[in-house]
C-alpha positions in Angstrom: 44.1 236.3 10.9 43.0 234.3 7.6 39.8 231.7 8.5 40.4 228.4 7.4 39.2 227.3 4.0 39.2 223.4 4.8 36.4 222.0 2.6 32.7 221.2 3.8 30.9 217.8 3.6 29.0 218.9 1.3 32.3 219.8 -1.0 34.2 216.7 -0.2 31.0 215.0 -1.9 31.2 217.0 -4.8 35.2 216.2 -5.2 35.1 213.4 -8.3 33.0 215.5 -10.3 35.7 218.2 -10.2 38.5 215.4 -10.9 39.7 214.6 -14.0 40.2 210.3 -14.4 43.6 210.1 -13.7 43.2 212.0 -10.4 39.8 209.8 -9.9 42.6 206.5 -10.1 45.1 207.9 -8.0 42.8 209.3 -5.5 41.2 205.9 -5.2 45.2 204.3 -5.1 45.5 206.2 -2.3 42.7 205.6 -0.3 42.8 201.9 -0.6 47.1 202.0 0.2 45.8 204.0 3.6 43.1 201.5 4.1 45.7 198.8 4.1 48.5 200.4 5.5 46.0 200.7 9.2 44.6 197.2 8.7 48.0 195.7 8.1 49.3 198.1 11.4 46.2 197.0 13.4 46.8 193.4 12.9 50.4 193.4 13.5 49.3 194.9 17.0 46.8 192.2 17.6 48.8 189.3 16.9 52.3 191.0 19.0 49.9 192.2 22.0 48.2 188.6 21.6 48.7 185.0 22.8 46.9 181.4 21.5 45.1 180.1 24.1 42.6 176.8 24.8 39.3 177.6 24.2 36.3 176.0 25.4 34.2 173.7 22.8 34.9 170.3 20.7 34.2 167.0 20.4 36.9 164.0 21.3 36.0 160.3 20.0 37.6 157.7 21.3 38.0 154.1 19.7 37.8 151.3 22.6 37.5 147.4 21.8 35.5 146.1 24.5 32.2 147.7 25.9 31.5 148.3 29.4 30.0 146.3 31.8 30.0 148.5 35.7 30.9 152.1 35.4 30.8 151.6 39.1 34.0 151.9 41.4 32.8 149.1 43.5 33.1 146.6 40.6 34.8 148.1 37.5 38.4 147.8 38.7 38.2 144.7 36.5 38.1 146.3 33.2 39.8 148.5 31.3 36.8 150.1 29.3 35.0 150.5 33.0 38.0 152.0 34.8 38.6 154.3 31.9 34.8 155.5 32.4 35.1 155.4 36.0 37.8 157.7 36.3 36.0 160.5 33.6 32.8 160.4 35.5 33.9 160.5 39.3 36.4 161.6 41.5 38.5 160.4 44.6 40.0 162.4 47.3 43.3 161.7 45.5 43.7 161.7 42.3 47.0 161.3 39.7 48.5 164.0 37.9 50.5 163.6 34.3 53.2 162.8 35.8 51.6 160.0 37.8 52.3 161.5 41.3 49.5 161.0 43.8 47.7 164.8 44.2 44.7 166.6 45.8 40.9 165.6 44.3 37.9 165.9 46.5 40.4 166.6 49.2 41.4 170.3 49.8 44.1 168.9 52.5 44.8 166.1 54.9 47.4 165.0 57.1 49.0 162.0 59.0 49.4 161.0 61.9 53.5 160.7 63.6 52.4 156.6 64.2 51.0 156.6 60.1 47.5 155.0 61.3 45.6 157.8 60.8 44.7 160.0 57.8 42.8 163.2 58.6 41.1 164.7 55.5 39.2 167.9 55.1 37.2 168.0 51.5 37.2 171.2 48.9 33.8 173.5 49.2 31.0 173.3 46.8 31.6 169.4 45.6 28.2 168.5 44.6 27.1 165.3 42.3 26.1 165.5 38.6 22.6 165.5 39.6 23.1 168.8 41.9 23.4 167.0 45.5 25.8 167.9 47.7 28.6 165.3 48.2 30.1 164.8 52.1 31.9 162.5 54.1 28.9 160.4 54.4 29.8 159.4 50.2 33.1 158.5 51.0 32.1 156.2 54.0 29.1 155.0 52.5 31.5 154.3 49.7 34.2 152.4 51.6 31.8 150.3 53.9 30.0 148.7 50.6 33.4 147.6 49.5 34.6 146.2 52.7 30.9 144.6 53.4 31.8 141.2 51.7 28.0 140.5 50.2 28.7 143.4 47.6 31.6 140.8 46.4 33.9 144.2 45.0 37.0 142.9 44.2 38.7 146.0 46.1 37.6 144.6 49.6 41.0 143.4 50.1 42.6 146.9 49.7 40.4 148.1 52.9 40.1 145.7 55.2 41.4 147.2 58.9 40.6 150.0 57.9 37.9 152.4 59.8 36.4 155.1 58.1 34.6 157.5 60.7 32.7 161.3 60.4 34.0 164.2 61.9 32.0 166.4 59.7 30.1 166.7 56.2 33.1 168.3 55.1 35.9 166.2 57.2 36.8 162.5 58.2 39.1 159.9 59.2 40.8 156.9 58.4 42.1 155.1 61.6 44.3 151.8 60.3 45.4 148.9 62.3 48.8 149.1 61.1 50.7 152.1 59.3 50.7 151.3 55.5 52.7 154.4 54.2 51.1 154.0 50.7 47.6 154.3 51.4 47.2 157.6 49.8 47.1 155.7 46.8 43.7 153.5 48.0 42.3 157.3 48.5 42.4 157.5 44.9 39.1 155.2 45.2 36.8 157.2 43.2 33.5 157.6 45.6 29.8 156.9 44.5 26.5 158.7 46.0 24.8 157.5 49.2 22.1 159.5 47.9 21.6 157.0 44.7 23.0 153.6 46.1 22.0 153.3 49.4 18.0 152.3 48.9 19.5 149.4 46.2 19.4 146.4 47.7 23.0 144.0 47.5 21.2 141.3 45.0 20.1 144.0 42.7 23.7 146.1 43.1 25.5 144.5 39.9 22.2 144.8 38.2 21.4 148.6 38.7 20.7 151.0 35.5 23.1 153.4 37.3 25.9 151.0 36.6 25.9 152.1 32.9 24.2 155.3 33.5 25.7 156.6 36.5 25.8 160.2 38.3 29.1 160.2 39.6 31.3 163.7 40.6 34.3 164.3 38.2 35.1 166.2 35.2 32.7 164.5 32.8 29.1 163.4 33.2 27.1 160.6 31.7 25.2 162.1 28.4 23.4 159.0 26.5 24.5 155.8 25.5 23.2 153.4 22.2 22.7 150.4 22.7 22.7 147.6 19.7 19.8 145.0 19.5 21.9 142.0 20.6 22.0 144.3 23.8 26.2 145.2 22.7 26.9 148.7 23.7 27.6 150.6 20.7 28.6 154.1 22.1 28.8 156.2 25.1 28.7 160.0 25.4 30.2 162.4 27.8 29.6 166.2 28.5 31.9 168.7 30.5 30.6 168.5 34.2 29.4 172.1 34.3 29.3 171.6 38.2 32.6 170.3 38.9 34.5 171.8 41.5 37.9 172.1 39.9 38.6 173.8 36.7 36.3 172.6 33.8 38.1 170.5 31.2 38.2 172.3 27.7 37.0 169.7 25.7 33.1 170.1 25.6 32.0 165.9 24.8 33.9 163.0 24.8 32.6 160.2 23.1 33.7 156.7 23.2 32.8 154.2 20.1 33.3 150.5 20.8 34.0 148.0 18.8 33.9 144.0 18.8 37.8 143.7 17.3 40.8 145.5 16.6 39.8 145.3 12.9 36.6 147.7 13.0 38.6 150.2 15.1 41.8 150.4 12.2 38.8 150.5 10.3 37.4 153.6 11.8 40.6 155.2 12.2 40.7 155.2 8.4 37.6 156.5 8.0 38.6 159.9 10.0 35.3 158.9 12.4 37.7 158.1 15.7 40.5 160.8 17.4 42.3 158.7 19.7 42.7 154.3 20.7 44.7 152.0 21.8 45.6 148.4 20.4 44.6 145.5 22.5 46.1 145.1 25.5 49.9 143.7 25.2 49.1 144.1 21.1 52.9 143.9 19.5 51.7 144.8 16.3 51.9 148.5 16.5 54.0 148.9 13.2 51.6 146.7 11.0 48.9 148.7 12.6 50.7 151.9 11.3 50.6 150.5 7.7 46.9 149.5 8.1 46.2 153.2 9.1 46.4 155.7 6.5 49.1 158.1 6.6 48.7 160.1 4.0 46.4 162.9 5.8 46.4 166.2 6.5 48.8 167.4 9.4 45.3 167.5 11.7 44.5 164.3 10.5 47.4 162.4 11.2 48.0 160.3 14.6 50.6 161.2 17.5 51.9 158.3 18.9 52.3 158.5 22.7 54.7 156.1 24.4 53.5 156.0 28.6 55.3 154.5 31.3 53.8 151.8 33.5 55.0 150.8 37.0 54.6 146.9 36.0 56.8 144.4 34.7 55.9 140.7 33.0 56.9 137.7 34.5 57.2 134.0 34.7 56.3 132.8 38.3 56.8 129.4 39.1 54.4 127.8 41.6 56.8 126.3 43.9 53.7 124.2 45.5 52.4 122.8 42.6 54.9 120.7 41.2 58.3 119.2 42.7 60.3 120.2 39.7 59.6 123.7 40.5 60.0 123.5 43.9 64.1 122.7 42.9 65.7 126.0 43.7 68.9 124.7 41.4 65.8 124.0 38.2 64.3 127.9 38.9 68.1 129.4 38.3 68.8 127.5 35.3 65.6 128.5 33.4 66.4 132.0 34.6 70.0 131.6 32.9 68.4 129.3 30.0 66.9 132.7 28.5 68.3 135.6 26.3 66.0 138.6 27.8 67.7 140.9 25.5 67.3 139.0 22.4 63.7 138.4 23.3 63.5 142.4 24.0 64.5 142.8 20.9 62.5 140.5 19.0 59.1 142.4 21.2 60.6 145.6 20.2 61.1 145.0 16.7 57.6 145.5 16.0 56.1 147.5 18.4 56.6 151.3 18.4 56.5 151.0 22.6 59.5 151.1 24.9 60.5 148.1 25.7 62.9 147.9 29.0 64.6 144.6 31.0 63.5 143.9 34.2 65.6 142.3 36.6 63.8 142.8 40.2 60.6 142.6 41.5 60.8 146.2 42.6 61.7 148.2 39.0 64.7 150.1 40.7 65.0 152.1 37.4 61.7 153.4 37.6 61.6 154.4 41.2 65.3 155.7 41.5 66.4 152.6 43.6 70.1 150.8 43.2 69.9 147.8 40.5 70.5 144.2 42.2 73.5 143.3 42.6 73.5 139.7 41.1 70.9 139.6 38.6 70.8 137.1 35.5 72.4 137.2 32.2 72.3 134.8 30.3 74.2 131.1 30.1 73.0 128.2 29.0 76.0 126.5 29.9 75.4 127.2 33.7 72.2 126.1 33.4 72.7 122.8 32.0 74.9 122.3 35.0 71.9 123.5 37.5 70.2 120.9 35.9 72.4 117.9 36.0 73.0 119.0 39.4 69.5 118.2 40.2 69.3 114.9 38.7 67.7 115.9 35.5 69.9 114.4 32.3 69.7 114.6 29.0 67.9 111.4 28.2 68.4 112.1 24.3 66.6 114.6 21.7 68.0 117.1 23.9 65.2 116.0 26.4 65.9 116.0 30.5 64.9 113.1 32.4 65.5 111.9 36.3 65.3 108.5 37.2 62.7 107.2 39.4 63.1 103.5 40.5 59.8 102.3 42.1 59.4 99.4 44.2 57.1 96.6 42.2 54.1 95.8 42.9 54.6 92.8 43.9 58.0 90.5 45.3 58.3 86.8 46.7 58.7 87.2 50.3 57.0 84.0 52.2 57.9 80.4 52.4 56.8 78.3 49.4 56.0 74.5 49.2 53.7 71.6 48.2 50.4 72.5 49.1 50.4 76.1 49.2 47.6 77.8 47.6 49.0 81.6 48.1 48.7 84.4 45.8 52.5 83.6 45.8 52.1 80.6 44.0 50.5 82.1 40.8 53.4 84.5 41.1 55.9 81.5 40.6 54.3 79.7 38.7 54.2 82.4 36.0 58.1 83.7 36.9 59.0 79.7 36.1 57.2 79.3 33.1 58.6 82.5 31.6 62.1 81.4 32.5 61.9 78.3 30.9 59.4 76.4 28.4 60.6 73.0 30.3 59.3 74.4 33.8 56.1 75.5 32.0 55.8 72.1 30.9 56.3 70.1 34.1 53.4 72.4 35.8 51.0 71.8 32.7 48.3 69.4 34.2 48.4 71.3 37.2 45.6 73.9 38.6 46.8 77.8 38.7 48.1 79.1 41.6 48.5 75.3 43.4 51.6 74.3 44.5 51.4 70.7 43.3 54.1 68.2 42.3 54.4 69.8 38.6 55.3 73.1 40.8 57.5 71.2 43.0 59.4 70.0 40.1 59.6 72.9 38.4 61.3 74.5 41.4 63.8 71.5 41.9 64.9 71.8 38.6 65.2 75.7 39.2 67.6 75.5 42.1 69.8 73.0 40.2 70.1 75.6 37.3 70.3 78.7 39.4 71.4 77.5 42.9 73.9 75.1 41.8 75.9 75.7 45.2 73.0 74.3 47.6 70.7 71.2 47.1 67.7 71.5 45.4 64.6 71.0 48.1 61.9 71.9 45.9 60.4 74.7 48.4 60.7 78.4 48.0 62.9 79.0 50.8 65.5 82.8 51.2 67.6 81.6 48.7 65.1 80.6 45.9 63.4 83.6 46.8 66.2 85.9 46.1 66.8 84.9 43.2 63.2 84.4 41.8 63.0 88.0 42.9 66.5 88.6 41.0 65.4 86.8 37.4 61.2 87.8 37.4 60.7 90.9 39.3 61.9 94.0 37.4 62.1 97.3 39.4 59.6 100.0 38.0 61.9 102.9 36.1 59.4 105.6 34.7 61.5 108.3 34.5 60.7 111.7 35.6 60.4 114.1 32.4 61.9 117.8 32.7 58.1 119.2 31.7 55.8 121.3 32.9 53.3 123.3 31.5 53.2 127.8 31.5 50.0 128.9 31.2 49.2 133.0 29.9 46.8 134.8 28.3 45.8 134.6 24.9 47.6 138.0 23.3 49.9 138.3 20.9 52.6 139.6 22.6 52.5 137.0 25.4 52.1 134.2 23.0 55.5 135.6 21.7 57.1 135.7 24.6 55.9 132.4 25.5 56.8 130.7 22.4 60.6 132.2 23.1 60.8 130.4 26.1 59.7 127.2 24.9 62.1 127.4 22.6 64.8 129.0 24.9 64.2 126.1 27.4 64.2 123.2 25.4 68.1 123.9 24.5 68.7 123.0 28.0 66.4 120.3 27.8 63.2 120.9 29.4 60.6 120.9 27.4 57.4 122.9 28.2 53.5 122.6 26.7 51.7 126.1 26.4 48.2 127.0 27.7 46.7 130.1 26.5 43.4 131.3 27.8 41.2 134.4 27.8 41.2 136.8 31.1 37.8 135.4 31.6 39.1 131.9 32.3 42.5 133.4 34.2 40.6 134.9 37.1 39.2 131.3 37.6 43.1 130.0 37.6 44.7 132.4 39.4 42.5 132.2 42.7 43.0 128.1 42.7 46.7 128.9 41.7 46.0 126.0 39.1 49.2 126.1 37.2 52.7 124.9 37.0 54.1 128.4 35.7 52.4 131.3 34.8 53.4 134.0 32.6 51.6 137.6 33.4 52.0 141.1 34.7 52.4 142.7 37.8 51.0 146.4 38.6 53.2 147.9 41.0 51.7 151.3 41.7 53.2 155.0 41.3 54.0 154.3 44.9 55.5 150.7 45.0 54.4 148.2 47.8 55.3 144.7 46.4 53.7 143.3 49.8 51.1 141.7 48.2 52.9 139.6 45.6 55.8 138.4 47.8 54.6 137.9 51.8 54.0 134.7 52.9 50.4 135.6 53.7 49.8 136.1 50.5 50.3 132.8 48.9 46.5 132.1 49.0 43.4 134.1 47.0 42.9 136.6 47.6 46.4 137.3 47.6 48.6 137.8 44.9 51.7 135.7 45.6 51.8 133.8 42.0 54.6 132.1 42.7 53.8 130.7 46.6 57.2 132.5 47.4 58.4 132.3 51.4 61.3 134.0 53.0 61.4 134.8 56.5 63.8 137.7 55.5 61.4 139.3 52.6 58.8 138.4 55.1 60.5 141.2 57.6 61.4 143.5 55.0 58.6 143.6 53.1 56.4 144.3 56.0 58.5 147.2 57.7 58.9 148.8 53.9 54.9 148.9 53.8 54.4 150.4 57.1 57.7 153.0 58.2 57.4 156.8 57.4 61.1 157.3 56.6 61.4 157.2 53.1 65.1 156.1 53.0 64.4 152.8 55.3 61.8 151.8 52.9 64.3 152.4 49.9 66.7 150.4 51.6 64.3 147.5 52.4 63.4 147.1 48.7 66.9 147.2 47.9 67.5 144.3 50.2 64.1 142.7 49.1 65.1 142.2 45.8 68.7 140.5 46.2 66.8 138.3 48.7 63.9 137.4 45.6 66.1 136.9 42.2 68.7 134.6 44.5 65.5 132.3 45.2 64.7 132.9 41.7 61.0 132.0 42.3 60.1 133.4 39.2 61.7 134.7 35.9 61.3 138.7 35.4 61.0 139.9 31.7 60.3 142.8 30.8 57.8 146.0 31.1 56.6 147.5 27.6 55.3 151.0 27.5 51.2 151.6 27.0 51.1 152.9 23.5 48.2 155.4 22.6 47.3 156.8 19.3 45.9 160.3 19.4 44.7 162.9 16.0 46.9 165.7 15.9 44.2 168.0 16.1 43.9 167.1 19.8 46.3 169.6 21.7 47.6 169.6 25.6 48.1 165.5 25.5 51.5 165.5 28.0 51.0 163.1 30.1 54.5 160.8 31.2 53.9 157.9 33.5 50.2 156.3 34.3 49.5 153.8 37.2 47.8 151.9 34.6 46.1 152.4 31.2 42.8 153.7 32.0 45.1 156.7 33.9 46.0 158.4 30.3 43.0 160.9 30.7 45.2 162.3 34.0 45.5 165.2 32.3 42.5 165.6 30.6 41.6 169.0 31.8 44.5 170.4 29.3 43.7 169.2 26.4 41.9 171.0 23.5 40.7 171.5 19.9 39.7 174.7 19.5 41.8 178.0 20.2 41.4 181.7 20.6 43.5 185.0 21.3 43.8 187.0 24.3 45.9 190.1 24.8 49.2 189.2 26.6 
């Protein structure tokens, strides 16, 4: 057999000194071809055996105008910057997922009772606080018993009174409620504080804690550093993946939150590329001016998605049906509910705004919880309304103004027997009635002293009843005849009419003060004419808990799982309820209160069904609309899918899935 003459090393080295040039070239051609031919092959492998994935790392700022004031759950239910913060920093033993249904948190199950008064829940292993601590039961009733002790003044008392929280373990407890309330896995979403930290600071120094804007809370984010301006505003806070949270850590590695005075500074940094994500001021309707303030001719990373997120709340008008007779007239309410074109007002709101605008009819939003529409609701007719209103007395007095007649008794009327020598008050009555009658009366009582009935006085009056009594004999006393007829000629009936007025109070936003300006002018073509108050939230609170208003325009929050109990039961009419409009019905009464507290799903479907016929025929407020929460995030940021939000601060629900940077794994 012939040995194999395969070159050496050492010959393979020697090989372009034996080559001529052209061989060198093509040699070389070759090699690089085979070169590219495996990196080409080995790349093609990689990216059809590969997938894109999140990868941990990244920075996410956030615009915000406001600054916050308690990142505490016992207070910050308040504010929008606070709850935001709140619901990074801690956790709840329910929480909300992207789709806004109530899920799992700190809780790893629970169950309920067959009566639905009491909630057993059993919390996940290895939950421990940002400082290290383990968190237990005792958190979550050291949490609930400072919001139900009234000296701690947290405006989320209300939400847990009869309700008693008791240990059955570090890693279990109950809730035992007086009555069944078959939404109260929603108050479970209370994000919990630590005993550990709060429970040595005494109640006067609680709102005044350092742990309120640097606190150690239990959720996906933890408190990094915050800057501070020298007129004590709060500049920026920063945020850093919980590296001991219990669940899945969130991609994104910091958040950071810039704040701002106005929404002029944050278009401002949204130009400058130095913010990923904001939203405008709350009830803002100038989304589309906003657009053209904000530069659009970026980079595809650079650009802003524009997310449009549904909100179980609607805006009303509620009329305080205690406050003012005129809106106590059930016939008055239903013609300034038919007095309005909601869709042309829609459409004005939407015309500007890039959210999704949608009519409300009921006090329940059947649409967004998959229950029937009412069966009467109203559309709009100003010609039924004028009728409601001339129906209740109110017509049009002219200038296309309402008025109702309201004849008062005068002060004063002759009533007693008058004659020479009576020194009454009476008698300066009649002498003044005389001498405005007639300049000959006033002359006969000349010489005599005011208000006695002397011979001048007696004349006077004889030469009255000859003029105006013609069919008796003048006497020259004041008897029933002279009086009736003195009463007839000098004593005019008071008529100050009753003006179709009242005055709407809201807050000062822009689209409110739309909204509110479209009424006024809606109304007054029927002919009542309304003044507008705006205020800030700050002087609202104040209004709302003395119900000081006449009408008041502003939003209700119904909650993912709807209980409109504390906006239309009778108890409520009174801070710290929230019945705005003093509304009482025996019937919503019932319904309402077996819809809050039955386990069968399909009765309490059927209640609000009922409930709502029952409210829009008693029309004891106007419902409007409910706009979608607009928020403006970079394209760069990735995994932002979130649908429906309880409320604004809610749009981090899925914050876990979103990312910046990416990687590949093999499939």
């Amino acid at each position: 057999m012939r040995k194999s003459k395969f070159p050496s090393l050492s010959q393979w080295k020697q090989i372009f000194k034996v080559l001529r040039k052209g061989e060198k070239i093509t040699l070389l051609g070759l090699a690089v071809l085979a070169v590219g031919s495996l990196f080409f092959l080995a790349t093609n492998f990689y990216i059809n055996n590969t997938k894109v994935v999140p990868a941990f790392g990244g920075t996410y700022v956030e615009g915000v105008v406001g600054q916050p004031r308690f990142i505490n759950p016992i207070y910050g239910e308040t504010n929008d910057v606070d709850r935001t913060l709140i619901d990074l920093i801690y956790s709840g033993l329910m929480t909300y997922d992207k789709d806004g249904k109530i899920v799992n948190d700190l809780a790893s199950s629970y169950t309920v009772s067959d009566d639905g008064k009491t909630y057993d829940f059993q919390l996940k292993d290895n939950v421990f606080w940002q400082d290290g601590k383990p968190l237990t039961s005792d958190d979550i009733i050291f949490t609930i018993e400072t919001i139900q002790n009234s000296d701690y003044k947290s405006p989320l008392r209300a939400n847990w009174l009869g309700v008693e929280a008791e240990k059955t373990s570090d890693k279990s407890l109950s809730f035992v409620l007086k009555t069944p309330y078959n939404s109260f896995l929603e108050n479970c979403a209370l994000k919990i504080i630590p005993q550990h930290i709060w429970e040595n600071v005494l109640v006067e120094n609680f709102a005044l804690s350092s742990y309120n804007l640097q606190p150690i809370g239990s959720g996906q984010y933890s408190f990094s550093s915050l800057q501070q301006a020298d007129t004590g505003f709060i500049k920026s806070i920063n945020l850093e993946s919980n590296h001991k949270y219990y669940n899945k850590p969130p991609y994104i590695s910091n958040i950071f939150f810039q704040f701002f005075t106005n929404k002029g500074d944050l278009e401002k940094a949204a130009n400058a590329k130095t913010i990923d994500g904001f939203s405008l001021a709350a009830l803002d309707n100038s989304e589309s001016l906003a657009e053209k303030e904000i530069k659009q001719g970026w980079s595809s990373s650079e650009k802003f998605s524009v997310y449009s997120l549904s909100l179980p709340r609607y805006f009303a008008v509620f009329f305080n049906t205690n406050k003012t007779k005129i809106l106590s007239d059930i016939s008055i309410r239903k013609a300034l509910n038919y007095s309005v074109d909601r869709q042309e007002l829609i459409k004005q709101i939407s015309s500007s705004t890039k959210s999704k605008v949608s009519l409300v009819d009921s006090p329940v939003l059947p649409d967004f919880f998959g229950l029937q529409s009412p069966s009467s609701p109203y559309q709009f007719d100003i010609e039924q309304a004028k009728k409601l209103l001339d129906r209740s007395g109110y017509k049009d007095a002219g200038s296309n103004q309402r008025a109702k007649p309201n004849i008062k008794k005068p002060a004063f009327q002759f009533k007693v027997y008058l004659s020479s020598g009576s020194k009454l008050k009476d008698v300066t009555e009649l002498q003044g009635c005389l001498a405005r009658l007639n300049d000959n009366f006033k002359n006969m009582m000349k010489d005599e002293t005011n208000g006695t009935y002397g011979k001048g006085t007696e004349n006077a009056v004889t030469e009255f009843q000859k003029k105006y009594l013609q069919e008796t004999a003048p006497t020259g006393e004041v008897g029933k005849a002279t009086r009736q007829k003195l009463n007839e000629l000098c004593i005019t009936p008071q008529d100050n009419a009753l003006l179709l007025r009242f005055t709407l109070v809201t807050i000062n936003q822009p689209q409110l003060a739309q909204t509110a300006n479209f009424l006024k002018d809606s109304w007054q073509k029927a002919g009542v004419t309304i003044d507008i108050k705006a205020v800030e939230i700050s002087e609202l609170k104040s209004i709302i808990k003395t119900r000081d208003y006449d009408a008041l325009l502003y939003g209700e929050v119904l909650g993912l799982e709807p209980d409109p109990y504390p906006f239309w039961h009778s108890s409520q009419v009174n801070d710290p309820g929230l019945n705005l409009s003093a509304y009482q019905n025996k019937s919503a009464d019932q319904l309402l209160k077996e819809a809050r507290e039955t386990l069968d799903i399909t009765v309490k479907q059927e209640d609000y069904e009922k409930l709502q016929n029952i409210i829009i025929d008693d029309a004891p407020a106007l419902f409007l609309y409910n706009p979608d929460y607009i928020y403006w995030v970079s394209q760069k940021i990735n995994g932002v899918n979130t649908t429906k939000i309880v409320d604004p601060a809610k749009r981090f629900s899925n914050i876990s899935e979103w990312f910046i940077k990416t990687k590949r794994v093999f499939k």
